[in-house]
Each structure stands twice: as structure tokens, then as C-alpha cells.
Steps between C-alpha positions, in 0.01 A plus 500: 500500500486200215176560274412274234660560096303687262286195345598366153226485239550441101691826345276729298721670291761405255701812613812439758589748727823673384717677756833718480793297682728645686725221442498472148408871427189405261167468499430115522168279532470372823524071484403354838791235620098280561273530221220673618660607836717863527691570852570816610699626764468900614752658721255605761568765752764554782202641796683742704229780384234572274601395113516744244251575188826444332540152676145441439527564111747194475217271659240618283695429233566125605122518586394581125725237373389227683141601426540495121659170542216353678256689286666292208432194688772415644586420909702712680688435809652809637726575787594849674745482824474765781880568654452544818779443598798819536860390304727757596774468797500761753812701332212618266172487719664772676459719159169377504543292207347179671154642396310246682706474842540891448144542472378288844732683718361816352151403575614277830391185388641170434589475151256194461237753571582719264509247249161352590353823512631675139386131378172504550495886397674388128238232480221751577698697246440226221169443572398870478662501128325186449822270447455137497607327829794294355477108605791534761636773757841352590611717774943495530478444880310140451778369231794555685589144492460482129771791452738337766441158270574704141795707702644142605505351168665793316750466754567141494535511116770786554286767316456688825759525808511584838670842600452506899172355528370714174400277220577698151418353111787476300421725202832345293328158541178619314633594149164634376489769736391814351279370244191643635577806607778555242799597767836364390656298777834685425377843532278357789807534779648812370138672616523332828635650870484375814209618695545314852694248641339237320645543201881433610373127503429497129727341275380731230297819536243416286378137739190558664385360816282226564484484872651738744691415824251693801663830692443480897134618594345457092147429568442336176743147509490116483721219560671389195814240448678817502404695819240738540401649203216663232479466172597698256271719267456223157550140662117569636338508116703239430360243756140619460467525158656147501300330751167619369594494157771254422804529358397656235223809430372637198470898551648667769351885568635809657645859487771587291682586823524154571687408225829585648652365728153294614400301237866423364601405773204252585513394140874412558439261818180365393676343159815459705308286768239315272703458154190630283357815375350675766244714342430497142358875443574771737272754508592897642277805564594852428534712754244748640587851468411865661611791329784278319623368812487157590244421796677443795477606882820644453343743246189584697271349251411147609176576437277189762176360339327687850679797399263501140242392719493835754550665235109383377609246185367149471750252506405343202598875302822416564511165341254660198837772501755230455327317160561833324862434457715182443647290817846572305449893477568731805200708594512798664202518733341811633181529674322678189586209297329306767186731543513432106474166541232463767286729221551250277425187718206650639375570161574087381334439784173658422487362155501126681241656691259637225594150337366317788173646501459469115615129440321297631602151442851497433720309217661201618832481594571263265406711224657790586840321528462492110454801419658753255561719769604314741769393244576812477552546876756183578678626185604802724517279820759274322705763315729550832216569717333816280282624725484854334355304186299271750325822632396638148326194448360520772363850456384440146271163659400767752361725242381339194133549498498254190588247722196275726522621802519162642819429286663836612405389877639164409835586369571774766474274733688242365780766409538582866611177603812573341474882586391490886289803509214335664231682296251240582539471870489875558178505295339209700619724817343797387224395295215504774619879613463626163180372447384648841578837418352510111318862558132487526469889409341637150842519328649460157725225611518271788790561767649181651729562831826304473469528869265581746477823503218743629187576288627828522758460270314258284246812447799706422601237243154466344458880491806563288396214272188688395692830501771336254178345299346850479882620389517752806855401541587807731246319757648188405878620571355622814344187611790313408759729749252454757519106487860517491521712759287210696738252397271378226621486140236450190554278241287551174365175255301454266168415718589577860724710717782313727575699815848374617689571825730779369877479536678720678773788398342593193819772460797215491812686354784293396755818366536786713458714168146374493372757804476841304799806604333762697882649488427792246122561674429750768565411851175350689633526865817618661651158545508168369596212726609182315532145681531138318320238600639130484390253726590779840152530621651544846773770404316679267180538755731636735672782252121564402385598813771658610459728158165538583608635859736743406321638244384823689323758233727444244264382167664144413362196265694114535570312204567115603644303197402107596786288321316158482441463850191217640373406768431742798734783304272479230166436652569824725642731208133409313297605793760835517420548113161473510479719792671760307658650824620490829412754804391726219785436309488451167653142440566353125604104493672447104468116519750316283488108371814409600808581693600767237802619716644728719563787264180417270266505804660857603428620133181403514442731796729786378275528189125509663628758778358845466632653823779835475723285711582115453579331799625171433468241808632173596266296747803444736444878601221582761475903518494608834473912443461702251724479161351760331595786715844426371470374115250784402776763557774300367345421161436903461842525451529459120854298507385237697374185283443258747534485907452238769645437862739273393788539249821378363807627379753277282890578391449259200161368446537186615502530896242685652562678837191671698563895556312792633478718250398704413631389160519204418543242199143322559206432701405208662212346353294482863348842469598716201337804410497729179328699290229384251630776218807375548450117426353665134849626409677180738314267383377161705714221659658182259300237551758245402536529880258264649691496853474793686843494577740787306177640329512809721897513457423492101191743483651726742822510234249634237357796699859568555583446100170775418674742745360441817612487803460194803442670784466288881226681721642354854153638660320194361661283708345578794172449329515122435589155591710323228369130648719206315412472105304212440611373188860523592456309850302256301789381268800240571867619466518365149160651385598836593836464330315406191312765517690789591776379221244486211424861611829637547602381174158692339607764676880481459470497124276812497666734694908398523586832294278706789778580661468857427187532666637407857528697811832464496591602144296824561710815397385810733659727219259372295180590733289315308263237574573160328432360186642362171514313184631268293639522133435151345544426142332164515079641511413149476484462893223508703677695723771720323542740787667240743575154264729388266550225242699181638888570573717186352788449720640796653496803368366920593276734337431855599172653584400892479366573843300834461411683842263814539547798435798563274737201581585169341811246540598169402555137681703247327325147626761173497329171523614230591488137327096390538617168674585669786201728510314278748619376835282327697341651795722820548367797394811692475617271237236564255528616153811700560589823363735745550449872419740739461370893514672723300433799686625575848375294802188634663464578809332163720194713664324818345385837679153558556277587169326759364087471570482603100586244272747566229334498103639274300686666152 
């Protein structure tokens, strides 16, 4: 995959490319080890699926640096490895932590298939984004021989040993480590455990391995001096980069997530081995975010570039997106931004394209390389890679109608060498299509087709140019919804109207607050039915049509919040929106522009439903009878906040036991049901929780807390399937751990002085429903009811706990020291508390409840 250097020619520019280094932690000029020459080396991908936009965001930005330095002149060699090749032992493949291995006996392939294939689809990738091919594809399983040769040497000099036919680097032998990523080696071992066997052949916990001794049956192994083996995860970089390279390379690119452990460590045995500097600026992306959350699988926001392609965005959007911000600042990426973008880019693009019908002749190159402006432009460029600064330039050149149009052509395209935007090659593309469809009709101003379209639409175009022209702008408006609704959008200039393919989901949200309450309007049907949408085509199909069966005469609209989803999910939820119903059924899709979360997505839903009744739905329920023959009658009864089939019952609100009711402490989340008045006074779920998991425990809590009762409706059972929940199946051990801890503690922290409000603290003298508050002097929290400030040490407080109608007593709360608030893994052992009721102990199950619900004094 070798391609020939970026050719040298005389620099242009007095300017030097100045970059931040992570080394050094300044901004420094970039000086070539060769005048005249620059090397780069990328950390390329590891192909066991589809990169991220994340991912893709650190190769752009290696991209726009190497084409500013070759825009200055200069020649660039540049070199990006594919691992293909897994590095785990089987101890942790069987986690699934061996993504590669993990990944082609998933799919049943050999894992050199799945590395061939996911290559060629990250190369497709790069070209779609327009990123320069670099010079050299070194792929890990061809230089094998080069890591066993760097592995030997390290060992023979004593700066690696042998611990059973593993190979680790002597960290103690390197007495820079740390510099780059600023870890102190003696802190570094502290941090450390042992994770798998491997690690008992360490001399020192914070060694890394450089080639790994082969388990019985690994599919992935090669001879070596010492048995059977693979490499480990940095010794690969290190032999590429050096045999295409040399010894030495002057900017090394990637994520900031590869600054620790990856490119320390290969930093470490690359000096170690050769004696010399190994890279003289290292260069890190930001991360990508979504809704402040780093992309990752694991947060079900790895966004693919054919994800933003289903969803109807030009690739090159996305790259337009990513000069908005600096490579060094996180960006938080949401589909609007993107739609914002793709505006934008389409309307750069039609600038070049007026300029290319006006110019004419256009400016030599030569003279446009001295220009003011395009001064001004590698100014940016060289100020740390300014593209936000590079793009204003670029848009004043664009629109300064002082300028020749020839020099405005001139310098644009000159700027987008550097840039990548490839304003001139889509205009060449498109050029003769415009010009086939300039309208031949009487009108005020020609219509040019950025497609082919039908003269239809082209008639439609020209007709609301003459309305606008005649300022009948109701006719106008009208013609416009009438192209959109064609998938046509028109774009207004100065002499001529553009009609552009229109993009889709005009009514992105990214805030659940952003779809208007219909909570204090009148009710529009009898019952609302609300699903989320994320990537479950399959599952949520099959809870739609089984809603759709059981629906009998009963008057019912569904409200479908889409979290983010692509691909089939999304392209069927679009044809379901525009539909506007199902089997007669009123059907509303809320599309959102990310994964917004569990909670948010539910809001989002709560707040557009206009039924009597809200029936919230998981899609790992398929109805198979009528539900409402049982929750219409429950919900009369005024005490009852919220119902369901399935509920829970807890003796200290920490472990959760299923019961049959009929009260209970919550409702499970896979079919809850409750009155629209009463979410007004309840209020909607926290969307801090973006798992589903302990939601339902938390929000049931607060129905409970207004006065409400939890009530199980048994009945329902024998109208469904529960089939196995999606998400949940779809997680590893450790994810769901994660998960279900960073809920627990949301909801630990929230509702550890609820005790009150439990089944079994209910007080049948009392005959009251639940409910209570709490008497906080501190107003200053967001929630004063259920928080408090931080305890230091141990200590106890007292809180007021006021129940309806005429009764109130007091809990005294001892906490314990915070260090030993969180134990890993056990949920009995979080955030202890103990409470100690000053009244008499209640009686552990309650007698059967009035129908009328007690007022509260």
C-alpha cells in the first residue's frame, strides 16, 4: 500500500507551522529533522468494526496538518498502521476484551477476514471525507519479524526480561518515563492490580508487555525465540514507524486516548532500543463528544461515517463540522450541528459555483500564493492549526464582491488545499446538471436543479420566484412547503434560485424540554402509549403491532421518542413519521440528534402525550390481550399514582425484591401506567438517569413522596410477553456493573431518607396514603427535599419526616466515613446509612385502602 511522498517544491511562505506539544506542553514551530522534508506517523485504526466519527476526527486532523505543510511547500511522507492483529490472551478474550478475535467469532470469520474487511471499509471511510491516502499502510501482521527483532534487542541489553515466555519492558530502566503523559513512575504501581495471570510474571506492575507467550488453540500466533507468541499492543508502532520512517520522526498524530499507556510506552522502547529522540512533536486530538459523554460503543454513541450517511448528510459536512472548533477542544456533536454544517457547505459550495460561471480566466497560482489574503489564511493554518480563523477567511474571499471574481475563484481554491472541502471537484461534478435544468419558463429568476429533478418541481421553483418577486409571500410560503414536502429545498441569490436536495428531520431536538408540555392542556384521546426508539427496529416493530392489535375501540395515539438511532431504526421511524399513523392510529415520531438518554428520551414523550392515561412501554413487551380492561379501572381510583404488572417491595432501599401487590414500593419500568393530571403535581422522571436501570425504582419513589400509592395489577400479566430486554442482553458483565452502579448511586443519594415511604414502614393506624417532606436549612440544593450538603467523617443529622394527614416524626441519619461509601460491585454495600425511627415499628404489610384518597392538610 506504499504511494509516493507529497512532492517538495520551494516554500512560499515565511510562516512555520506552529503546533502544541504534548511533550513539552507549548506551542512550538514545527523544524523538520530534513530541511524541506516533515514525517509523520498516525496511529491508524485497529479493524475489528466500523471506526468512529470520533476516530475519524483524529485523522482529519493529521490530514489538515500534513496539507498545510505541503501547501507551504514542503514534502511530506506520512505513515498510518492498521492493527490487525488481536493482543489480548484468552483470560481476557473471554470478557470480550480481545476486540478483534472477539469480533470474528461473533461474525464467524477468521480474524484475518475481519481485518481485511473493516480495512478496506476505513479506507472507503477516508476517501469519503476526502483524507489524503498517506504514502504507507503498514499492516501489524506483515512486521512481525521486525517486533520479534526490537523485542530481542531490549532483551539482550537487559531492558526487557523474560517471565515464562512473556517478554515485558523494564519501566525502572527507562528513567524518563512519564514525561509525556505526565504519570509519576512512583504513583504509577500504587494504581496498578493484577488483572490475569500475566501479571504475576512482572517484576513490577507498571512493565508492559512486548510479546506474549500463546494459550492452547489462540488463532492469532507466531514462532518466536520464545515459543509461540503475539505481540503486544505498542512494540507494533514501534517497528513500523521505524522501518518506514527511521529512527527518528518529526510529528507523531493521534487521540488523546492514546497518550496513556500507548504512546508512553512506545516512546519508552523506541528511545530505549534506538538511543535517539523518537519523535520530536507529538501531536493529540480532543475527543469527540455526545451530550458530554465521550464517544464510545460503550456509550451508544459511536456515531459510523454510514450512520451520517443514512441519515441523508454528505460526508464532506462532517469534515466542514470539525474546522469549526480546534483539534485540541472537545466537541460535542449532535446531528443539528451537522445539518448546520451541511447548510453551510452547501452554501460555500454554490458561491464556487456562481464563481465558476463568472470568472472566466482564472489568476495564476502563482499569484495567488502572494496574496494578502492568502497571508491571512496560513496565518490561521500555522497558529496551531486555526481552522476556525482559516474558515472566516475563507468566507470573507467567498463574499467580497470588491474582489475579481477570478481572484476570489483563485484563492478559494487554493485555500482548500489546505482545507479539503473539495469545492472545485463537486462543482466540476455538478456543473453540467445545473446548467441542464436553468428554467426556460417566463420567470423573474432562473431556477437551476442541484439535481435532476422533475420539471415539475422546477415549475414549482420558478413559480414561487415570481410570486416572491411580486411580494405574494403567502403563495411563496406555500410553494416553498410544497417543495419541501417533495424533498426539494430552495435556496435564494442574488440572480437565480438553487433548488437543493433537502435534508431530512427538519424537527431535530437535542433537550427533551425543547418538545412543548401538553401536561396542563385538555386530554386529546383516552390514552397515550409511549415507546423509545434506539437502534430496536426489530423489538420495537413487534411491541407496535402488537399495540396496534390489542387496541380494540379504545381511542389511543403513540408517541415514539427516536434517541439517535440510524440505519434501518431510523430509516423506518421516518417513513412511520411521515405517515402520521399506523392502522388508523395516530402515530407521532419526536426525533432527537443524539442518544439523549434513557430518562431524557422518556421525557420527551411524557411531555407531547395528550392521552387521559399514560402508558409507558418498554419494547421487550409484546401485548398479547387487552391492558386496558384492567388499567382504566385502576387509575379511577384516586390513590393510585402509578400501576404496572410488575412491582417491587424493599426493607431498605437498596435490595429490591419482586411482590404481588397490591402495594408495592415501585413499578417496573416495562409497562407503567399513570395518570396525566397526576405527572402535573409529580412531576417528570430525572434525567440524570440515562440507563434505564433504577429509573422506575426512583420515579416510582416520587409518586409515593406526592401521596400516591404503587399499586401491582396481576391481570396484566396474562396480557403480555416480557421477551429478554435488549439493551441488558446486549452488555458484558462489567458494562452492566458500570452501569447499574452509576445509577444506584444517582438513585441512592436521592432517596436514602425514603424510608418512610416503604411498604413496610406503613402504619395502618395512620390510614393514610403515603407521602412526606423534608425540612432542609441549606435552600441552596437542587434538590432540598431528598439531599444534603457533604458529611466530613462520620457524623448524624436529623430530618423532619412529615406524613399526611396530621402526622409527622423524626429520623436521626448516621453516616459513615465517605471512604467507605463505595464498594465495588455489591450493591448492599453502597452508601450506607442507618436510620433509626423514633416512633414505634410499623407493621411490614398494610390492609387494603380506601378507593378515596386522603387530602393532604
Amino acid at each position: 500500500m506504499a504511494r509516493k511522498s507529497s512532492p517538495a517544491r520551494e516554500p512560499q511562505t515565511p510562516h512555520a507551522l506552529r503546533l502544541f506539544n504534548t511533550l513539552t506542553r507549548t506551542v512550538e514551530p514545527v523544524t523538520p529533522l530534513r530541511a524541506g522534508h516533515v514525517s509523520i506517523y498516525t496511529c491508524g485504526p485497529t479493524v475489528y468494526r466500523e471506526v468512529h466519527i470520533g476516530n475519524l476526527r483524529s485523522f482529519m486532523m493529521a490530514d489538515w496538518i500534513r496539507r498545510t505543510l505541503t501547501l507551504d511547500g514542503l514534502a511530506v511522507r506520512h505513515v498510518k498502521n492498521i492493527t490487525d492483529v488481536g493482543h489480548m490472551r484468552q483470560d481476557v478474550l473471554d470478557r470480550g476484551e480481545d476486540k478483534l478475535i472477539a469480533q470474528a467469532l461473533k461474525e464467524g470469520k477468521t480474524p484475518w477476514e475481519i481485518a481485511a474487511y473493516y480495512t478496506e471499509a476505513f479506507l472507503r471511510d477516508e476517501r469519503r471525507l476526502n483524507i489524503l491516502p498517506a504514502d504507507v499502510f503498514p499492516r501489524a501482521t506483515d512486521h512481525i519479524a521486525e517486533m520479534i527483532r526490537v523485542t530481542g534487542d531490549l532483551l539482550s541489553r537487559d531492558i526487557a526480561y523474560e517471565g515464562n515466555g512473556n517478554i515485558f519492558f523494564s519501566v525502572a530502566k527507562f528513567p524518563d518515563y512519564g514525561a509525556l503523559s505526565g504519570n509519576l513512575l512512583e504513583l504509577l504501581g500504587a494504581g496498578m492490580h493484577t488483572a490475569s495471570e500475566l501479571d504475576s510474571y512482572k517484576r513490577a506492575p507498571e512493565d508492559f508487555p512486548l510479546w506474549k507467550a500463546a494459550e492452547p488453540g489462540r488463532l492469532m500466533a507466531w514462532e518466536s525465540p520464545w515459543g509461540m507468541g503475539f505481540p503486544g499492543w505498542h512494540i507494533e508502532c514501534t517497528a513500523m514507524s521505524i522501518k518506514h520512517l527511521g529512527p527518528q520522526l518529526d510529528i507523531h498524530t493521534g487521540g488523546v486516548d492514546n497518550i496513556f499507556p500507548h504512546h508512553e510506552d512506545e516512546r519508552a522502547q523506541s528511545e530505549a532500543w534506538t538511543g535517539l529522540r523518537f519523535a520530536r512533536h507529538w501531536v493529540h486530538g480532543q475527543h469527540l463528544l455526545a451530550d458530554g459523554l465521550k464517544m464510545a460503543k460503550s456509550t451508544g454513541n459511536a456515531y459510523s461515517l454510514s450512520d451520517v450517511v443514512a441519515r441523508g448528510f454528505d460526508p464532506l459536512a462532517l469534515r466542514y463540522l470539525f474546522t469549526q472548533v480546534k483539534y485540541r477542544a472537545r466537541v460535542n456533536f449532535t446531528f443539528r450541528a451537522l445539518r448546520a454544517a451541511q447548510v453551510a457547505l452547501d452554501r460555500l459550495r454554490e458561491h464556487v459555483a456562481w464563481l465558476v460561471r463568472e470568472a472566466g480566466d482564472e489568476v495564476p497560482r502563482g499569484r495567488m500564493l502572494q496574496h494578502a489574503r492568502m497571508d491571512e489564511f496560513q496565518v490561521a493554518l500555522h497558529d496551531d492549526l486555526n481552522l476556525p480563523r482559516a474558515m472566516a477567511t475563507t468566507w470573507a474571499v467567498a463574499r467580497d464582491s470588491t474582489m475579481p471574481t477570478a481572484t476570489r475563484l483563485g484563492l478559494l481554491t487554493l485555500f482548500d488545499e489546505a482545507l479539503g472541502l473539495g469545492l472545485r471537484d463537486y462543482t466540476t461534478e455538478h456543473a453540467s446538471r445545473r446548467a441542464a435544468h436553468v428554467s426556460s419558463l417566463a420567470s423573474a429568476l432562473p431556477v437551476v436543479s442541484d439535481e435532476k429533478s422533475p420539471e415539475a418541481l422546477v415549475t414549482l421553483a420558478t413559480r414561487r420566484s415570481q410570486a416572491r418577486s411580486r411580494h405574494r409571500w403567502k403563495q411563496a410560503d406555500s410553494l416553498r412547503a410544497r417543495l419541501r414536502a417533495a424533498g426539494w429545498e430552495p435556496r435564494d441569490h442574488r440572480d437565480h434560485t438553487l433548488l437543493v436536495p433537502a435534508i431530512v428531520n427538519e424537527r431535530l431536538i437535542s433537550h427533551s424540554s425543547e418538545i412543548p408540555s401538553r401536561l396542563d392542556q385538555p386530554d386529546t384521546c383516552a390514552i397515550s402509549v409511549c415507546l423509545l426508539a434506539h437502534e430496536n427496529h426489530d423489538e420495537l416493530e413487534r411491541t407496535l403491532a402488537s399495540v396496534m392489535r390489542q387496541r380494540g375501540q379504545i381511542d389511543i395515539e403513540v408517541i415514539i421518542t427516536d434517541n439517535g438511532s440510524t440505519g434501518q431504526t431510523y430509516r423506518w421511524l421516518r417513513d412511520l413519521d411521515q405517515a402520521g399513523q399506523r392502522d388508523g392510529v395516530p402515530v407521532r415520531v419526536i426525533f432527537a440528534d443524539h442518544d439523549m438518554g434513557f430518562a431524557a428520551g422518556r421525557n420527551a414523550a411524557l411531555r407531547a402525550a395528550g392521552g387521559r392515561l399514560i402508558v409507558v412501554l418498554d419494547t421487550s413487551i409484546e401485548l398479547t390481550g387487552p391492558i386496558w380492561d384492567a388499567i382504566i379501572p385502576a387509575l379511577e381510583d384516586a390513590t393510585v399514582g402509578v400501576a404496572g404488572p410488575f412491582g417491587l417491595v424493599t426493607d431498605d432501599l437498596k435490595d429490591y425484591r419482586e411482590d404481588a401487590g397490591p402495594d408495592v414500593d415501585a413499578i417496573e419500568q416495562y409497562l407503567m401506567v399513570c395518570r396525566r393530571e397526576t405527572l402535573r403535581e409529580v412531576g417528570l422522571p430525572d434525567e440524570r438517569f440515562r440507563f434505564y436501570r433504577l429509573m422506575d425504582l426512583d420515579w416510582s419513589l416520587e409518586f409515593k413522596r406526592s401521596g400516591y400509592r404503587a399499586v401491582v395489577l396481576p391481570e396484566l400479566r396474562e396480557c403480555l410477553i416480557k421477551h429478554p430486554h435488549r439493551e441488558w442482553e446486549s452488555l458484558s458483565d462489567d458494562e452492566r456493573a458500570t452501569k447499574s452502579k452509576k445509577n444506584f448511586d444517582l438513585y441512592y443519594r436521592r432517596r436514602h431518607h425514603a424510608g418512610s415511604l416503604l411498604v413496610a414502614a406503613y402504619d395502618p393506624e395512620q390510614g393514610a396514603p403515603w407521602g412526606h417532606d423534608h425540612e432542609i436549612a441549606d435552600d441552596t440544593l437542587r434538590e432540598p427535599r431528598f439531599e444534603h450538603p457533604p458529611m466530613e467523617g462520620a457524623g448524624g443529622h436529623t430530618h423532619e419526616h412529615k406524613h399526611w394527614p396530621d402526622h409527622a416524626h423524626t429520623h436521626e441519619h448516621t453516616h459513615e466515613p465517605a471512604e467507605r461509601w463505595h464498594q465495588p460491585h455489591t450493591l448492599a454495600h453502597y452508601v450506607p446509612h442507618r436510620h433509626e425511627p423514633t416512633v414505634a415499628k410499623r407493621a411490614k404489610r398494610q390492609p387494603e385502602r380506601s378507593a378515596t384518597r386522603t387530602s393532604k392538610s
